[in-house]
Backbone as ProteinMPNN parsed JSONL, in Angstrom:
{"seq_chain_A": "XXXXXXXXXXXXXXXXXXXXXXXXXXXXXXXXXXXXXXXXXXXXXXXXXXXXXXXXXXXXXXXXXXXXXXXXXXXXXXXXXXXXXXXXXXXXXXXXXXXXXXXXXXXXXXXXXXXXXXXXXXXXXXXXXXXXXXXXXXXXXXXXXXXXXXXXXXXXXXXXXXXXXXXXXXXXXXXXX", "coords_chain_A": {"N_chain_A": [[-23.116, 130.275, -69.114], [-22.684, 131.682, -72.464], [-24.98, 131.742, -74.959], [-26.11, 132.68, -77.457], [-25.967, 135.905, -79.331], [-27.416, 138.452, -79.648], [-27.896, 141.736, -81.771], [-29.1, 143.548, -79.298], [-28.855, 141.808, -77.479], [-28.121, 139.313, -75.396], [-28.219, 135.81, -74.802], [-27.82, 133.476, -72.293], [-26.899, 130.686, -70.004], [-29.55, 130.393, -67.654], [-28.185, 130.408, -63.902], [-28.216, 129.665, -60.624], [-28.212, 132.094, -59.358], [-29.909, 133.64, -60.713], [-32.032, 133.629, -60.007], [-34.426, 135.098, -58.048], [-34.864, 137.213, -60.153], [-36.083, 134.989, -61.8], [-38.689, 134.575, -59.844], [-39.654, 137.064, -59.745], [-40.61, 137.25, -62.813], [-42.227, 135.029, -62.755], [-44.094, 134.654, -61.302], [-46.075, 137.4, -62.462], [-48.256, 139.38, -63.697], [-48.862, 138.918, -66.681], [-48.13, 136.202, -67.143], [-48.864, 135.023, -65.123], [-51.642, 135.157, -66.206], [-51.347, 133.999, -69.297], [-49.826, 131.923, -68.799], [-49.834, 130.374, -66.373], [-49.799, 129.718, -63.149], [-47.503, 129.05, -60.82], [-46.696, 127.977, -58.492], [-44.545, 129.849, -57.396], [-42.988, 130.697, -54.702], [-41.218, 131.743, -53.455], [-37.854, 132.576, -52.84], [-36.083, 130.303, -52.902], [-37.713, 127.987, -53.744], [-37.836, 129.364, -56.171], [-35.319, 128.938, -56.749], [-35.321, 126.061, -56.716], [-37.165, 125.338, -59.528], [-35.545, 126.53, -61.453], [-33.539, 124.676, -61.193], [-34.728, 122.015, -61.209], [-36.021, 122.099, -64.005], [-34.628, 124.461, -65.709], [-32.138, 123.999, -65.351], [-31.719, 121.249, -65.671], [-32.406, 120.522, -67.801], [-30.492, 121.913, -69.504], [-28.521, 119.692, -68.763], [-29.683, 117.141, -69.383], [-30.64, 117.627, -72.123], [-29.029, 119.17, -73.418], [-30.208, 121.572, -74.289], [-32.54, 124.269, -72.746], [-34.809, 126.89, -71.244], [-33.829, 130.142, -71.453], [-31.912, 132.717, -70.065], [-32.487, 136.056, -71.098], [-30.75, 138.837, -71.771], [-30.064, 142.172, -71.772], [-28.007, 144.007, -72.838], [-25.399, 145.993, -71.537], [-24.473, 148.15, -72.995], [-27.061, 148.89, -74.397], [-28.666, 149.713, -72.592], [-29.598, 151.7, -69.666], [-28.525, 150.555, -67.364], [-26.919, 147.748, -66.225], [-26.223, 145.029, -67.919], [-28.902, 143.669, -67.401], [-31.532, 141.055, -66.783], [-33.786, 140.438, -68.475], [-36.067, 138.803, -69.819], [-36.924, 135.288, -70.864], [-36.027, 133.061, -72.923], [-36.499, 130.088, -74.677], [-35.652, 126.753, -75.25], [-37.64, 123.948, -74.675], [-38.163, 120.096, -73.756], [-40.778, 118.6, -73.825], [-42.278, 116.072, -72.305], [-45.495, 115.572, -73.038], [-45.171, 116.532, -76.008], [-44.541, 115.92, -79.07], [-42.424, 117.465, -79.988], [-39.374, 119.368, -80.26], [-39.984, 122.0, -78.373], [-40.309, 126.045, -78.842], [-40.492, 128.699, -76.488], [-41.087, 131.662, -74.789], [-40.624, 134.609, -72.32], [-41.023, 137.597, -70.91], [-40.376, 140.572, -68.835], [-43.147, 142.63, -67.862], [-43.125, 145.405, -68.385], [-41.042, 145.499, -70.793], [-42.347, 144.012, -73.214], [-43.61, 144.268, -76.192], [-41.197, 145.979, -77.282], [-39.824, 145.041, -78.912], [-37.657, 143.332, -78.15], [-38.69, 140.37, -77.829], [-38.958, 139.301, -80.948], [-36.778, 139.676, -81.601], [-35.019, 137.973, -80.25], [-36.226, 135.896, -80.171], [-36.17, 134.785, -82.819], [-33.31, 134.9, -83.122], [-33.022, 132.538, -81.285], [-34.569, 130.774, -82.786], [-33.639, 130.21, -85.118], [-31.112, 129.503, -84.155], [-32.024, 126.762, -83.367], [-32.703, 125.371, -84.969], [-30.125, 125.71, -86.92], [-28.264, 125.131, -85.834], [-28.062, 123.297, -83.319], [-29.662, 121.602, -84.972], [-32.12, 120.702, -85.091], [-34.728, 119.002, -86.378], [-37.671, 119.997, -86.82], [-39.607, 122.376, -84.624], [-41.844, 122.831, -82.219], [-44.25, 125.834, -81.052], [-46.743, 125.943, -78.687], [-49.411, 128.028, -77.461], [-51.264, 130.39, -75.612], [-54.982, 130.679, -76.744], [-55.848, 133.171, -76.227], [-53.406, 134.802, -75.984], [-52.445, 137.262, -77.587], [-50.213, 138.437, -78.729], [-48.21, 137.314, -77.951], [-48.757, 135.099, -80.127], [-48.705, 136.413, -82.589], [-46.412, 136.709, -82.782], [-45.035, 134.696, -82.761], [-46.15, 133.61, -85.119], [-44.714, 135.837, -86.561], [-42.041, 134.906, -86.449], [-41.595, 133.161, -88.421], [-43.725, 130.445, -88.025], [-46.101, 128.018, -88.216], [-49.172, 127.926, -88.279], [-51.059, 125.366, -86.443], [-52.578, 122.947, -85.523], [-55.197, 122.56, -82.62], [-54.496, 121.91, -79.88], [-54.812, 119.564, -76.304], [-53.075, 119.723, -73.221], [-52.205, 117.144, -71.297], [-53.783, 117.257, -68.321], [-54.746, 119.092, -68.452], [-57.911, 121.562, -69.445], [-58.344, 123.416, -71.038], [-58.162, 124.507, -74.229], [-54.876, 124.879, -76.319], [-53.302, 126.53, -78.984], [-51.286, 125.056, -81.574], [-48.447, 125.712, -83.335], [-45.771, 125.359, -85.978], [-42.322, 124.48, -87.249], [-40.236, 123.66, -90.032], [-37.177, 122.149, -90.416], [-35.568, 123.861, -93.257], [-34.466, 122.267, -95.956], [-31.915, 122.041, -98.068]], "CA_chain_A": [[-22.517, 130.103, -70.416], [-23.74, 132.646, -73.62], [-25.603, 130.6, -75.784], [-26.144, 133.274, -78.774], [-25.676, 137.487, -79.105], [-28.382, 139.78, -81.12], [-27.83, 143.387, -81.71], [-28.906, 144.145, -77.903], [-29.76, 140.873, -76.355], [-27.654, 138.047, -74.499], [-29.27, 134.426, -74.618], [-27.178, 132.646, -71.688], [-27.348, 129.915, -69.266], [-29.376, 130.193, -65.919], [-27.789, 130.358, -62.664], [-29.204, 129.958, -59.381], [-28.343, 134.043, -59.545], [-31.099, 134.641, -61.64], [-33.867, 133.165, -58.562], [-34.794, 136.418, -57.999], [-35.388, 137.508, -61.267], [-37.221, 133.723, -62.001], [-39.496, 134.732, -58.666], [-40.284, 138.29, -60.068], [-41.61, 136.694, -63.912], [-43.452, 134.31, -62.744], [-45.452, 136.071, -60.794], [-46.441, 138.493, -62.985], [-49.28, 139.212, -64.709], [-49.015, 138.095, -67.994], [-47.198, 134.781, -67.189], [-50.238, 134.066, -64.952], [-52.962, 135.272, -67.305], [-51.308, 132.971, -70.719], [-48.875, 130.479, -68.872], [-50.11, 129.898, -65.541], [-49.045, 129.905, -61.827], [-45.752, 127.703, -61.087], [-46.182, 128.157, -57.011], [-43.143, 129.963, -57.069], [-43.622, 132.496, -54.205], [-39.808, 132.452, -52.494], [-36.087, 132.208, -53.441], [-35.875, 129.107, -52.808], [-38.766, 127.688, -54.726], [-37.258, 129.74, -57.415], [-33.982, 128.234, -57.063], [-35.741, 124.721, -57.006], [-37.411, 125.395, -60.572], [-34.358, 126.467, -61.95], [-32.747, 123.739, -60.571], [-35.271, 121.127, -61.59], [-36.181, 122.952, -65.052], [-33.391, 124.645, -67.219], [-30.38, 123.636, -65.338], [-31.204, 119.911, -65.696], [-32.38, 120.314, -69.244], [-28.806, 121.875, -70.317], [-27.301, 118.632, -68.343], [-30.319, 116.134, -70.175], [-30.881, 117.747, -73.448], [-28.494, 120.12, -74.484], [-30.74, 123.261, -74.211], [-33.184, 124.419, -72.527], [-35.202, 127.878, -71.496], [-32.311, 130.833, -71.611], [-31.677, 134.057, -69.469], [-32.536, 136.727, -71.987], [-30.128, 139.946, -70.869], [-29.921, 143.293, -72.177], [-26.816, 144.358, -72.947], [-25.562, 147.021, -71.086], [-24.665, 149.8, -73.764], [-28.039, 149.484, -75.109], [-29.408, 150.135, -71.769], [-28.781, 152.355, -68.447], [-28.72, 149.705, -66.413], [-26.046, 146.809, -66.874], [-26.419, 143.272, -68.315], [-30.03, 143.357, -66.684], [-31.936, 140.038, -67.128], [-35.037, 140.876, -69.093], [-37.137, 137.926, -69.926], [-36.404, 134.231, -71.28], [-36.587, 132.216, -73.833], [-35.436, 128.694, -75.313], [-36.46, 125.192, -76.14], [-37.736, 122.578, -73.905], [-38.545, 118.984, -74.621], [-41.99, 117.896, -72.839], [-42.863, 114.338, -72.454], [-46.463, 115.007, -73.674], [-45.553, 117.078, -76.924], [-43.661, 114.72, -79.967], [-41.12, 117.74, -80.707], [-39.04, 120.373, -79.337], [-40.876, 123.409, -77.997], [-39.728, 126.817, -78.623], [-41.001, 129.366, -75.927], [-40.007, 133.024, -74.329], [-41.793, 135.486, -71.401], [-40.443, 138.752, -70.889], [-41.139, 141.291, -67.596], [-44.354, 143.174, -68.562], [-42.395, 146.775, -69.101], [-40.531, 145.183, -71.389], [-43.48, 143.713, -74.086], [-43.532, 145.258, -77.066], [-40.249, 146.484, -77.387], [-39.038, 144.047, -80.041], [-37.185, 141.616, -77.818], [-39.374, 139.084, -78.025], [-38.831, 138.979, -82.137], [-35.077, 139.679, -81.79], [-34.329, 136.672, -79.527], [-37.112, 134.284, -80.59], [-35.452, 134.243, -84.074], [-32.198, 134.361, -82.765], [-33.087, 130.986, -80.873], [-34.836, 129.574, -83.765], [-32.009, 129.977, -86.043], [-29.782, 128.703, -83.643], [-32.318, 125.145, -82.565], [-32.754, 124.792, -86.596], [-28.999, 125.224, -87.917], [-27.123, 124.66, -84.98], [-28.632, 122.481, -82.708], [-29.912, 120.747, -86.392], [-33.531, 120.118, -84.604], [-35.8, 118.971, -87.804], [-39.12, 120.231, -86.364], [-39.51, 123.535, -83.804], [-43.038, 123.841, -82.459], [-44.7, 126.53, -80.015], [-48.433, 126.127, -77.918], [-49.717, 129.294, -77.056], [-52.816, 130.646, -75.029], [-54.901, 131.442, -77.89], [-55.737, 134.556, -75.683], [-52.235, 135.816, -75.697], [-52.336, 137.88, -78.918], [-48.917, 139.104, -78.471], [-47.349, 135.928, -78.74], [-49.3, 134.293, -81.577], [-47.85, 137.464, -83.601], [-44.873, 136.817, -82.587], [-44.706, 133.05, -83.171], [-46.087, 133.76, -86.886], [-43.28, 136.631, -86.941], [-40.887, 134.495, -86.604], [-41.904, 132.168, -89.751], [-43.975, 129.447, -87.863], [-47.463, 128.036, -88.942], [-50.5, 127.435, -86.929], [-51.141, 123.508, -87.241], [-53.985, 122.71, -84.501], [-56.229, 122.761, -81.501], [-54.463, 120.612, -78.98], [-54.777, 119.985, -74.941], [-52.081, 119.213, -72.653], [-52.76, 116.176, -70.378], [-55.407, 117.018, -68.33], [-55.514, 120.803, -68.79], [-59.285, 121.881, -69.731], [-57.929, 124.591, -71.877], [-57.328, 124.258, -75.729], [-53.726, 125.385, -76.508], [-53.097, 126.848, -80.247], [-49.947, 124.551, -81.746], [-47.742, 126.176, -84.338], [-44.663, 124.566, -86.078], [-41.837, 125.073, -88.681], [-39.44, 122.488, -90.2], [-35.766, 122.827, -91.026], [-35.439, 123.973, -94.329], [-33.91, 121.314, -96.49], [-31.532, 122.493, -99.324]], "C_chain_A": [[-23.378, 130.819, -71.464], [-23.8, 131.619, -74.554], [-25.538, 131.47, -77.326], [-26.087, 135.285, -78.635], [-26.561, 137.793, -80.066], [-27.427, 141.419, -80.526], [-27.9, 144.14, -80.284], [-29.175, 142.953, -77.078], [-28.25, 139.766, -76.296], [-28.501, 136.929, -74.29], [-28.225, 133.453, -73.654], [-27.774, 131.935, -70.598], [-28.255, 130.583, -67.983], [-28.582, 129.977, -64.705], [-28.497, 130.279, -61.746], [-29.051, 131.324, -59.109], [-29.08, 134.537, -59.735], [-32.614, 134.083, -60.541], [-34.514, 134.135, -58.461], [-35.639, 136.904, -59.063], [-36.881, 136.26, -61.839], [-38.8, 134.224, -61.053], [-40.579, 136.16, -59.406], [-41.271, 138.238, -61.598], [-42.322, 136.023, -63.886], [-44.418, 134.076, -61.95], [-46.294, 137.31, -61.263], [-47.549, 138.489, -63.881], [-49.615, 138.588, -65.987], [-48.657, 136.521, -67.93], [-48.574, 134.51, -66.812], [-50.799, 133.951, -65.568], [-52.535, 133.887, -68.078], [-50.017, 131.815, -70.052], [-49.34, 129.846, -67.585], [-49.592, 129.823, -64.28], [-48.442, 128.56, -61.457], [-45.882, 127.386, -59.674], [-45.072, 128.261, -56.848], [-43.187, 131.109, -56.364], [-42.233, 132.086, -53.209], [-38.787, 132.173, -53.189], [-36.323, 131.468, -53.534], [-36.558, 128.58, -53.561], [-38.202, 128.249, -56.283], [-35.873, 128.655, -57.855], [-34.135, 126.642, -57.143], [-36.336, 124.251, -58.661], [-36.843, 125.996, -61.281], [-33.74, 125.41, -61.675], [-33.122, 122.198, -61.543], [-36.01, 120.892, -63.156], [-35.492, 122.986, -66.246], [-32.763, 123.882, -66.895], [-30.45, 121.947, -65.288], [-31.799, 119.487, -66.621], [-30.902, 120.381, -69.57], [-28.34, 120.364, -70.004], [-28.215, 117.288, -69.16], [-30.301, 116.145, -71.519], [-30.174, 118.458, -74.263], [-29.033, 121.211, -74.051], [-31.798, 123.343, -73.18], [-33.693, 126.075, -72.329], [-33.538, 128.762, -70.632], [-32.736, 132.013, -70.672], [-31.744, 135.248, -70.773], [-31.739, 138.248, -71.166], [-30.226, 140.852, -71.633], [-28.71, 143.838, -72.001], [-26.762, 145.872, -72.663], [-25.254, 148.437, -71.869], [-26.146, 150.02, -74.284], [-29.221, 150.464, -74.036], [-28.45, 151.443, -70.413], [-28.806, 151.959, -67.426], [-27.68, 148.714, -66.814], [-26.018, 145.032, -67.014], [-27.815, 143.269, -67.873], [-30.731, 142.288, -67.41], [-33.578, 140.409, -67.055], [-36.237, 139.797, -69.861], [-36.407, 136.252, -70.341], [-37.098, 133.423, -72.683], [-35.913, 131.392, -74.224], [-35.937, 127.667, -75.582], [-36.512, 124.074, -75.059], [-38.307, 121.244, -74.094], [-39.742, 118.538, -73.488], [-42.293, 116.653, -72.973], [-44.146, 114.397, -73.11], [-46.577, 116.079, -75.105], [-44.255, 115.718, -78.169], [-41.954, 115.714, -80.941], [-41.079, 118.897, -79.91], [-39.911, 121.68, -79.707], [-40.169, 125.107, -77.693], [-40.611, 127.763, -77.717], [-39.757, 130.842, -75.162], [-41.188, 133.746, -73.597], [-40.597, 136.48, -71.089], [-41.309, 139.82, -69.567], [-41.956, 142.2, -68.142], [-43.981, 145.007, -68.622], [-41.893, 146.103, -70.041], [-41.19, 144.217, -72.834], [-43.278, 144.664, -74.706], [-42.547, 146.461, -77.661], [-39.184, 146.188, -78.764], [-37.933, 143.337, -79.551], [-37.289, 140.627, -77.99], [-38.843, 138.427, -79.874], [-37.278, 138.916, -82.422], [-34.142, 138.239, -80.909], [-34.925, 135.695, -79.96], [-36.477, 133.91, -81.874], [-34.436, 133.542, -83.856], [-32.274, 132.759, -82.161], [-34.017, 130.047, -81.767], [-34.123, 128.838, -84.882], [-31.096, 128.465, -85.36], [-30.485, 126.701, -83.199], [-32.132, 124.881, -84.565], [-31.721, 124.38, -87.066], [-27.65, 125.409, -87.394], [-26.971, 123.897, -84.224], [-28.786, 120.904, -84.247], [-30.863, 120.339, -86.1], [-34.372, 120.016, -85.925], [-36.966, 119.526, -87.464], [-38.998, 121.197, -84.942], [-41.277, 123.429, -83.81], [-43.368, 124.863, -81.395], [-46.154, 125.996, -79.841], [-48.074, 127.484, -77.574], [-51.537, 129.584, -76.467], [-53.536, 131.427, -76.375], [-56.18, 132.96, -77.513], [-54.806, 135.528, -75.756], [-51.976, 136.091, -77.083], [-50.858, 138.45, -79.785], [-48.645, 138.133, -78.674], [-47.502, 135.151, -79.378], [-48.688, 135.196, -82.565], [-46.553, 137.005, -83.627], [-44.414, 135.737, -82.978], [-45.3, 132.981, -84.699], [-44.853, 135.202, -87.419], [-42.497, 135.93, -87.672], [-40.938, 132.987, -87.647], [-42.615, 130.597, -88.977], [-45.594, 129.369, -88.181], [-48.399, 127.539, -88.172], [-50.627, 125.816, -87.583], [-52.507, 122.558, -86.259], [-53.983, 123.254, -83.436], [-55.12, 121.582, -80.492], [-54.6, 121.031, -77.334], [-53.532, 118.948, -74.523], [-52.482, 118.813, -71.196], [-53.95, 116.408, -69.76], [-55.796, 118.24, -68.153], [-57.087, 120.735, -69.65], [-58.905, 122.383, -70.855], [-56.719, 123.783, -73.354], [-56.353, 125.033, -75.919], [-53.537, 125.838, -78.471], [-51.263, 126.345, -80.768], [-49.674, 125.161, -83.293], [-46.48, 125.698, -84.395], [-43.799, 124.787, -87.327], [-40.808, 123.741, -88.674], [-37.927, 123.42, -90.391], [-35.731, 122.865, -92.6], [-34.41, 122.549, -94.824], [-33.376, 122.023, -98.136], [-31.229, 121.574, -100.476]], "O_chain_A": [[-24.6, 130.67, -71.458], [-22.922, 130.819, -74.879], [-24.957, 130.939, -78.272], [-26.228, 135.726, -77.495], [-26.456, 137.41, -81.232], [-26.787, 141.87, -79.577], [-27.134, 145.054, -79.981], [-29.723, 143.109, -75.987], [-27.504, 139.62, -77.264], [-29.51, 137.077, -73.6], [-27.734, 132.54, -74.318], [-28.875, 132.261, -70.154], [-27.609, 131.348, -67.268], [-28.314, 128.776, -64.707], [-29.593, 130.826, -61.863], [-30.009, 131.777, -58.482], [-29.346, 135.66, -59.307], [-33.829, 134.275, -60.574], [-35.604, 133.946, -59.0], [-36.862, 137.015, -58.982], [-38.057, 136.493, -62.122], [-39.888, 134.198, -61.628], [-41.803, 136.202, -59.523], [-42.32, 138.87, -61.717], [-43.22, 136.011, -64.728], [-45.407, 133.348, -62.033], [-47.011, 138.021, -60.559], [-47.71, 137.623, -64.742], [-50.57, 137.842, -66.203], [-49.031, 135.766, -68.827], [-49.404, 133.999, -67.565], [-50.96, 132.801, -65.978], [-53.068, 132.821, -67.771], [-49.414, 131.025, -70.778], [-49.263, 128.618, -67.627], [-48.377, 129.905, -64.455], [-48.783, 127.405, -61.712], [-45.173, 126.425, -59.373], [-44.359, 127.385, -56.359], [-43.341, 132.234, -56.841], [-42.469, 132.217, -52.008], [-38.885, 131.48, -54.201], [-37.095, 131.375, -54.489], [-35.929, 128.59, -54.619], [-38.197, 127.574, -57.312], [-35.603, 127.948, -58.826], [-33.203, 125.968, -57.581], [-36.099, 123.122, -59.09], [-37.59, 126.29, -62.214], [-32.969, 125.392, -62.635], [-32.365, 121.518, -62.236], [-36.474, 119.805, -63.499], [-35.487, 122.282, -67.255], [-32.506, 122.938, -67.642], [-29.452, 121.318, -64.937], [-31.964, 118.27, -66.701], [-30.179, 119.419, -69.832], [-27.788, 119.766, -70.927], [-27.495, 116.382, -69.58], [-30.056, 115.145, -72.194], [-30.37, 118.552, -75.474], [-28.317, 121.932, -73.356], [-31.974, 122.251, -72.639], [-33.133, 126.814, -73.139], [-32.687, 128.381, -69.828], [-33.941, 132.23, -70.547], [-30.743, 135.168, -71.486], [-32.17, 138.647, -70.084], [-30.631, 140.36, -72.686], [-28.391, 144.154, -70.854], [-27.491, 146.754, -73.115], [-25.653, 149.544, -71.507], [-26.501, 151.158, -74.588], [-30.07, 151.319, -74.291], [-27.284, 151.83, -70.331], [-29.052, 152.667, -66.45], [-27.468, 148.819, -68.022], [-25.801, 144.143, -66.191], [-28.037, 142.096, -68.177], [-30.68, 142.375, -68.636], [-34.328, 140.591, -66.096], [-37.227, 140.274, -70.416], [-35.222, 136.14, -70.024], [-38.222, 133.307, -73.171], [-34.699, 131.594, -74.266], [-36.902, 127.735, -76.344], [-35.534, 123.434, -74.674], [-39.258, 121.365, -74.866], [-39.428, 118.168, -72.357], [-42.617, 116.277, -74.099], [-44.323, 113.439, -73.863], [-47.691, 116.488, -75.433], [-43.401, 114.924, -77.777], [-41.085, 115.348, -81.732], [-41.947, 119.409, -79.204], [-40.327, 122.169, -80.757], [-39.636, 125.404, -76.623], [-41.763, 127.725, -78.151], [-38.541, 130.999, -75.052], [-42.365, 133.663, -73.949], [-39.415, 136.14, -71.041], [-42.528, 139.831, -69.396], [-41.437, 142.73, -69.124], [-44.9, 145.739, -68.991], [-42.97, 145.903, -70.603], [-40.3, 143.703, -73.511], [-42.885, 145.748, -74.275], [-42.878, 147.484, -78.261], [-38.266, 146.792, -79.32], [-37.218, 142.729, -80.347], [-36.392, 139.832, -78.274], [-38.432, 137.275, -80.013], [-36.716, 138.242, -83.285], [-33.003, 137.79, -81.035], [-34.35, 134.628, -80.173], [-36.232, 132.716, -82.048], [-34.244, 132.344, -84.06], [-31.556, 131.886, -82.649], [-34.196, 128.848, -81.551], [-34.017, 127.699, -85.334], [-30.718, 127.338, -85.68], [-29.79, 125.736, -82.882], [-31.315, 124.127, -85.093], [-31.643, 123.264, -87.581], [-26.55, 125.658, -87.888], [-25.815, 123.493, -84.098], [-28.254, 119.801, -84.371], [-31.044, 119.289, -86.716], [-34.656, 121.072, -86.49], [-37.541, 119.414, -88.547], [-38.235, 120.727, -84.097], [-41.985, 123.726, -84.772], [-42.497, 124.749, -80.533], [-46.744, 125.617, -80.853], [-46.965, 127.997, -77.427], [-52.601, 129.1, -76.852], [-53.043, 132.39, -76.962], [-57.002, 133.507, -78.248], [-55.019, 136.737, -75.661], [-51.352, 135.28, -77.767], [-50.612, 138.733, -80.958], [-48.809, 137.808, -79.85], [-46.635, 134.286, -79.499], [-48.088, 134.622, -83.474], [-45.783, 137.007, -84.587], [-43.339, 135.728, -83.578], [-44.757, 132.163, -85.442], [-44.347, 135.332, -88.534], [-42.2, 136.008, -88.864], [-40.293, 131.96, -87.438], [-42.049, 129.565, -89.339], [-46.278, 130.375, -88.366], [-48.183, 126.62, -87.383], [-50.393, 125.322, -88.686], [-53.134, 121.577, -86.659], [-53.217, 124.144, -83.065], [-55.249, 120.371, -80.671], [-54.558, 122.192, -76.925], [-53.122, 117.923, -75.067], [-52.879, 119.518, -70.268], [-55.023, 116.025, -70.227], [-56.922, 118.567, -67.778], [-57.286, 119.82, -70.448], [-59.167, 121.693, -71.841], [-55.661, 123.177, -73.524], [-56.696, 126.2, -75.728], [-53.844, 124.846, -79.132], [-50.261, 126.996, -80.472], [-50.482, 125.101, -84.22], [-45.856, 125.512, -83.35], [-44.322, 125.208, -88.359], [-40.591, 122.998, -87.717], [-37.649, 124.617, -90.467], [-35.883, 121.788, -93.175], [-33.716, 121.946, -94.006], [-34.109, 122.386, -99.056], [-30.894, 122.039, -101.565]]}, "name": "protein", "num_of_chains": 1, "seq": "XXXXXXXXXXXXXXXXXXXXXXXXXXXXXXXXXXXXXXXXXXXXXXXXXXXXXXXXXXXXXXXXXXXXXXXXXXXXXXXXXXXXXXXXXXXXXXXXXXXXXXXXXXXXXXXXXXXXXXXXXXXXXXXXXXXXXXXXXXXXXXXXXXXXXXXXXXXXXXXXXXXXXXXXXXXXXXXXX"}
């Protein structure tokens, strides 16, 4: 199901289709480096954290993380599924979490800023979420830019459960007219 349309990007549901693709990002360098290893080393495993993940956020919460696609006139390739991003609700954070990872050709392209909006827009003044925040490795330089891009404000130091590692939390409200 398409969740929202930019200029070249597609924000739609997961499928167990996209296993493959799931298998090939999160394995990849950057994910490991600033998000960490998922033990997702087969289909299946893929299709279990999809399974256990997005597709039973959409059915708990409404949303969760999205299939980011590339629309095929912009590219020479068609519909190709080029990174993700969306909002998940964690038991140990007190508000929804916007996040996005993209295949490491594809960094620095201006995806990341063209969908992360697009899905902040849409949790803010369509969803109607009062409070959006992101954590971030505050190694991954690239996506602290990107998460003050897209109008959010650094707000602390926090750790998550019994991770070692301090996380950098940034957060924006819904405007109120």
């Amino acid at each position: 199901m398409q969740i929202l349309e930019t200029e070249r990007l597609i924000l739609c549901e997961f499928t167990l289709e996209d296993a493959a693709f799931i298998l090939e990002l999160l394995n990849s360098p950057p994910w490991l480096q600033f998000i960490g290893e998922r033990n997702v080393n087969s289909i299946e495993e893929a299709e279990n954290y999809l399974l256990n993940g997005s597709m039973k956020s959409y059915a708990e919460n409404g949303f969760g993380f999205y299939a980011v696609v590339e629309k095929a006139e912009t590219s020479a390739r068609t519909n190709q599924t080029i990174g993700m991003c969306g909002l998940i609700k964690r038991d140990t954070l007190p508000d929804i979490d916007i996040g996005f990872a993209f295949l490491p050709n594809l960094i620095s392209k201006g995806y990341g800023y063209e969908i992360a909006s697009a899905t902040l827009n849409y949790a803010l003044n369509v969803l109607k979420i009062k409070r959006i925040i992101a954590i971030v490795n505050p190694e991954n330089e690239k996506s602290i830019g990107l998460i003050k891009k897209i109008g959010m404000q650094f707000e602390e130091m926090i750790k998550l459960g019994d991770d070692e590692k301090e996380l950098m939390l940034f957060g924006i409200k819904q405007k109120v007219d």
